[in-house]
C-alpha positions as CSV (number, residue, x, y, z in Angstrom):
1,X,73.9,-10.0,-21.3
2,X,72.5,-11.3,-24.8
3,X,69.3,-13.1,-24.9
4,X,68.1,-11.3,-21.5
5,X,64.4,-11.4,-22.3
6,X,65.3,-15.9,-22.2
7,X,66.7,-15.1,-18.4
8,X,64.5,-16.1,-15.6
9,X,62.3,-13.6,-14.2
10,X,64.6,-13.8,-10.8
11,X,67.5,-12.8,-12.7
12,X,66.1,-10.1,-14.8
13,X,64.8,-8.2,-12.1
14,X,68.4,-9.0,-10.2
15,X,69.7,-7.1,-12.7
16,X,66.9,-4.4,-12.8
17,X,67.6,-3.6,-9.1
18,X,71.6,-3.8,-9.6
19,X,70.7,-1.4,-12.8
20,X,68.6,1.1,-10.7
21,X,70.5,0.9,-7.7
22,X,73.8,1.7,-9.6
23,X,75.6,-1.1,-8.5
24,X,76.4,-2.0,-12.0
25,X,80.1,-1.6,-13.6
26,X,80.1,0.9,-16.9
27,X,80.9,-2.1,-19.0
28,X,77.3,-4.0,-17.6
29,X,75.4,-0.6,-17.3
30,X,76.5,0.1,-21.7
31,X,75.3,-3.5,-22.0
32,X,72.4,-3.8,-20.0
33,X,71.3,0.0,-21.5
34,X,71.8,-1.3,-25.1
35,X,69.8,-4.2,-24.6
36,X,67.0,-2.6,-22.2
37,X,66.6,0.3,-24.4
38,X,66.5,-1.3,-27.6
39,X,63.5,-3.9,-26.7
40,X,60.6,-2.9,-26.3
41,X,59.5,-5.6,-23.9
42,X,62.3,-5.3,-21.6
43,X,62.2,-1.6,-21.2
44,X,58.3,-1.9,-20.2
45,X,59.7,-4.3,-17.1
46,X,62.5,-1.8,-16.5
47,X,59.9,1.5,-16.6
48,X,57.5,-0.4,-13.9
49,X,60.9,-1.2,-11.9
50,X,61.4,2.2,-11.8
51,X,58.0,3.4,-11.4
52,X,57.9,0.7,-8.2
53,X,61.3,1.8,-6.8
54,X,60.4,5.4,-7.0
55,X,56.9,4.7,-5.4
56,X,58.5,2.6,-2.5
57,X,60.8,5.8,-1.7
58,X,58.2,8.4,-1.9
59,X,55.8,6.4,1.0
60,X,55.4,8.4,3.4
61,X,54.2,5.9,5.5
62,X,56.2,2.5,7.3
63,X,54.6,-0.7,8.6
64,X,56.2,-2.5,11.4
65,X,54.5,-5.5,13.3
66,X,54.8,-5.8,17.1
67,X,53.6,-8.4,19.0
68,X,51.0,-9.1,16.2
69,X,49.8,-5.8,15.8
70,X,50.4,-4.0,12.6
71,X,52.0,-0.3,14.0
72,X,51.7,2.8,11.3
73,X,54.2,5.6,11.2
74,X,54.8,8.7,9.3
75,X,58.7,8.9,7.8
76,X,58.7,12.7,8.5
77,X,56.4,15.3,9.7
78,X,53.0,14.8,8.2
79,X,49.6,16.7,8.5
80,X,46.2,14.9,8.1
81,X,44.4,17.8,6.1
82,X,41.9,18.0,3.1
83,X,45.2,18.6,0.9
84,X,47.4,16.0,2.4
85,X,49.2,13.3,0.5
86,X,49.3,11.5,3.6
87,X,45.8,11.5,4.5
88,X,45.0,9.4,1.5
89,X,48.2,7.7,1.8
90,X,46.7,6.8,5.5
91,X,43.4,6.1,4.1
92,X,44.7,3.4,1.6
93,X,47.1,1.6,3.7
94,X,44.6,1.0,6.7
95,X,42.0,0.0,4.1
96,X,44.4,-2.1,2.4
97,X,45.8,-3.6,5.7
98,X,45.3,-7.5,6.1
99,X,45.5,-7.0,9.8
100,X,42.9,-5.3,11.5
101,X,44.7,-4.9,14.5
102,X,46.4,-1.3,13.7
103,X,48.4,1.6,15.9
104,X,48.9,4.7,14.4
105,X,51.6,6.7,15.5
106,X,50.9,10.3,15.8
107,X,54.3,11.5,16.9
108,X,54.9,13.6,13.8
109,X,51.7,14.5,12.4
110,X,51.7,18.4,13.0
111,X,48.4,19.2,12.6
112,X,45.0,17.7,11.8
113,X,42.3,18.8,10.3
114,X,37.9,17.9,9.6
115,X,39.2,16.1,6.8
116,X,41.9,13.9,8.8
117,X,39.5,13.5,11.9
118,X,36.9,12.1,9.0
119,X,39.6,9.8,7.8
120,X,40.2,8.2,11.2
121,X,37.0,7.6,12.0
122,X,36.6,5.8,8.4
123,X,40.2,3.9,9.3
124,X,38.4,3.3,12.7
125,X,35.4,1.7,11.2
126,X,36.6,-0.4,8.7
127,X,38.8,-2.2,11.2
128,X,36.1,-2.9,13.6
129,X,33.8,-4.0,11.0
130,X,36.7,-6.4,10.6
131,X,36.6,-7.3,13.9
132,X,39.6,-5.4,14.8
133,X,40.1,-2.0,16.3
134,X,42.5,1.4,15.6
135,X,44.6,3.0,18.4
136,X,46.7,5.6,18.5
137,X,50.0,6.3,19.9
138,X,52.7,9.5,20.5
139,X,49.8,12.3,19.7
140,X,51.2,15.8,20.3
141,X,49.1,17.4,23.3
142,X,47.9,19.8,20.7
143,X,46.3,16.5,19.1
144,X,45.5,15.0,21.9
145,X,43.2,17.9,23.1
146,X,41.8,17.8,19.6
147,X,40.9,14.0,19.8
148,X,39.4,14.3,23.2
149,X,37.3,17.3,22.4
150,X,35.6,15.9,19.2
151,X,35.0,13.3,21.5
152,X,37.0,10.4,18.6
153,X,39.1,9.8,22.0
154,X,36.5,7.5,23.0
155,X,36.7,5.2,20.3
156,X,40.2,5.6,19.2
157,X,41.9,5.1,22.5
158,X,45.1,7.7,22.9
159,X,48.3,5.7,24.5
160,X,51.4,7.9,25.1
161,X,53.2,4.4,25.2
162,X,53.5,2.3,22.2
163,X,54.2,-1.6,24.4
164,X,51.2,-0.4,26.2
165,X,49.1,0.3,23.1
166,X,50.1,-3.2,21.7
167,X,49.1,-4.6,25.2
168,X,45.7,-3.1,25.5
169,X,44.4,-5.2,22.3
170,X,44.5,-8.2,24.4
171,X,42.1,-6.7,27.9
């Protein structure tokens, strides 16, 4: 492993992942730790690795693209409240979101607040400004109520199906 800061970027961060995925043997982890923590340069790549890793695992959030709609859902039960990571988690991967095509699914968000209502009306408009539009699939009936009596149900259509959520962008 000498002379890893000459190895193509490819291979270094190969060897990054093996490193942080513990796939190494102890002979490669004493050698790639010896080099990696004695040079400056390399440890930097190696901290925003690890950073990057650890960022990917704590997403609350998966993207998943059906029938060329981009479809949102929460990894485990989530509220949409002032104090919620995943309201700005929600907030920053809709605006962020090439697509403006977007289905949110709902089935494990717990509760919702002002603040989270706010937030999908702000998802909501972006898209459309983008010529796009934001639906919403699997609410709770709790939410669903909610949505329909704030009225946000009729611009943010409610589907309890997700094929006919993708479906309805193209009527």
């Amino acid at each position: 492993m000498d002379m890893v800061c000459k190895k193509e970027t490819i291979e270094r961060e190969g060897l990054i992942a093996k490193y942080l995925s513990r796939s190494l043997d102890a002979e490669a982890v004493e050698e790639f730790e010896a080099h990696y923590l004695g040079c400056d340069e390399c440890f930097d790549e190696l901290r925003v690795s690890e950073r990057l890793a650890a960022d990917l695992r704590a997403s609350s959030l998966s993207w998943n693209q059906t029938g060329g709609v981009s479809v949102l859902r929460f990894r485990a039960n989530a509220e949409l409240t002032h104090s919620a990571h995943e309201l700005e988690e929600l907030r920053r991967e809709v605006l962020e979101q090439r697509d403006s095509r977007v289905i949110i699914d709902l089935s494990r968000v717990t509760r919702i607040d002002s603040a989270g209502l706010g937030q999908l009306m702000s998802c909501y408009s972006h898209l459309v400004r983008n010529q796009g539009a934001l639906k919403v699939v699997n609410a709770t009936p709790e939410i669903d109520k909610l949505l329909k009596m704030t009225g946000i149900s009729t611009l943010i259509h409610s589907y309890q199906d997700e094929q006919e959520a993708v479906t309805s962008f193209n009527n």
